[in-house]
N, C-alpha and C positions, 0 to 999 in steps of 0.2 A: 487480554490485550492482543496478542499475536494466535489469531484463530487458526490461518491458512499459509500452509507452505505447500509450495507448489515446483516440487523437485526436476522438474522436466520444461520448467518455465527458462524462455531466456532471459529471466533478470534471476543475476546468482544470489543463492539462498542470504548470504550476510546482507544483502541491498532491501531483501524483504522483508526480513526482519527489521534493518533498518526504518524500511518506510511504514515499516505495521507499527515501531514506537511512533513516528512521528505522525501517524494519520492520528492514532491515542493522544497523543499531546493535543494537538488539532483541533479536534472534537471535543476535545476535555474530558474525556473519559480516562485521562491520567492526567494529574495536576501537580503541583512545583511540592515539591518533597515525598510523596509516592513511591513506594519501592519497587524495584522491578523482580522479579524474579530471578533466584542466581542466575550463573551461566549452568548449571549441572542441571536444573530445575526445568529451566527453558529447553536444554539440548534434549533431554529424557522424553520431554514433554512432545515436542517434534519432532522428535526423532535421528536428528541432526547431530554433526561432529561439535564438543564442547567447545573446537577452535572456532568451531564456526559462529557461534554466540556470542564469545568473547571478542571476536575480530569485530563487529556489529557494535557492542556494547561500547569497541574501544574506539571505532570511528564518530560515534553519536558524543562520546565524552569532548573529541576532540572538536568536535562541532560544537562546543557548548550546549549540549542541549541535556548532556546526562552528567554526574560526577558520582565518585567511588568513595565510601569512609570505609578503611580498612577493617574488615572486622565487623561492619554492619553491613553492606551488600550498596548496590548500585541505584541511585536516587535520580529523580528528576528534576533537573535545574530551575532555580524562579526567573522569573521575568524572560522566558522564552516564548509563551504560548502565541503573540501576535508573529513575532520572528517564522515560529513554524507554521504555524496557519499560511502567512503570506508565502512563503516557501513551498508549500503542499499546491497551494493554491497559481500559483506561475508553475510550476512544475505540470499538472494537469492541465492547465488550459492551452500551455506551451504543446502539449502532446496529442491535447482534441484538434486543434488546428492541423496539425501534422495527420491526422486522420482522416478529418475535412477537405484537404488539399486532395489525401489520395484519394477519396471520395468521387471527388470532381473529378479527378484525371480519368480515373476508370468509368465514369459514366452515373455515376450512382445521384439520384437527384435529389435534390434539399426536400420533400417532404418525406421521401423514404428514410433519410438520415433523422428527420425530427420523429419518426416513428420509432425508431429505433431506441433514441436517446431517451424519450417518455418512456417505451417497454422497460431501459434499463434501470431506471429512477423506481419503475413502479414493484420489480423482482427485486426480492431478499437472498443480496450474493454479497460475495466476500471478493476482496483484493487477492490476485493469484487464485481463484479458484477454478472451478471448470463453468465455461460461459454455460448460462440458462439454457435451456431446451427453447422458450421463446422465442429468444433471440439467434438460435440458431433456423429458428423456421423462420422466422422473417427474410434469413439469406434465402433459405430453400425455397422461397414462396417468389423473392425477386426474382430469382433465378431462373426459373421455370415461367418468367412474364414472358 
């Protein structure tokens, strides 16, 4: 589920764990009764403070999207998957436009932009990881036009 943390990113560690459950739900690669990993399991695992798991675990609950049975561990909610999906889905598009825009302001032209977006469709990355080598030459290569 949660592959990539990325400690030096400016979205705080709980927010990314948050959205690494909910891209899981998303995708369907976590489905309505699914257990999640403790919070001990998860923090170990990433190497993260166990408040920091729990605080995540316990914002997701309150969003409906996750609930707790005492004594068995932290499940995935039913009937949320269109909720998050649409959710993920305005969230990202919301944020490409806001990319788009700066794009334009600084000069950067729509086919260079759609090159970009294909290279990133076409590289095997991860949310919060470190950007591709590609996609960093593609700057380096505008750059130097």
């Amino acid at each position: 589920m949660v592959l990539n943390i990325d400690i030096n990113s400016s979205v705080a560690v709980y927010v990314q764990i948050e959205n690494h459950v909910q891209f899981a739900i998303a995708s369907g690669k976590l489905n309505a009764g699914d257990q999640l990993p403790s919070v001990r399991e998860l923090s170990e695992r990433l190497g993260v403070n166990p408040n920091t798991v729990a605080k995540a675990y316990r914002d997701l609950e309150v969003m409906g999207l996750l609930y707790t049975r005492r004594g068995m561990g932290v499940f995935v909610n039913r009937g949320i998957e269109n909720k998050c999906r649409e959710d993920c889905r305005r969230r990202i598009f919301r944020r490409l436009h806001e990319v788009v825009a700066e794009a334009k302001a600084t000069g950067v032209e729509q086919h260079e932009m759609a090159e970009v977006l294909a290279k990133s469709f076409e590289v095997d990355a991860e949310p919060y990881g470190e950007t591709p080598s590609e996609i960093v030459e593609l700057a380096k290569l505008r750059n130097s036009s």
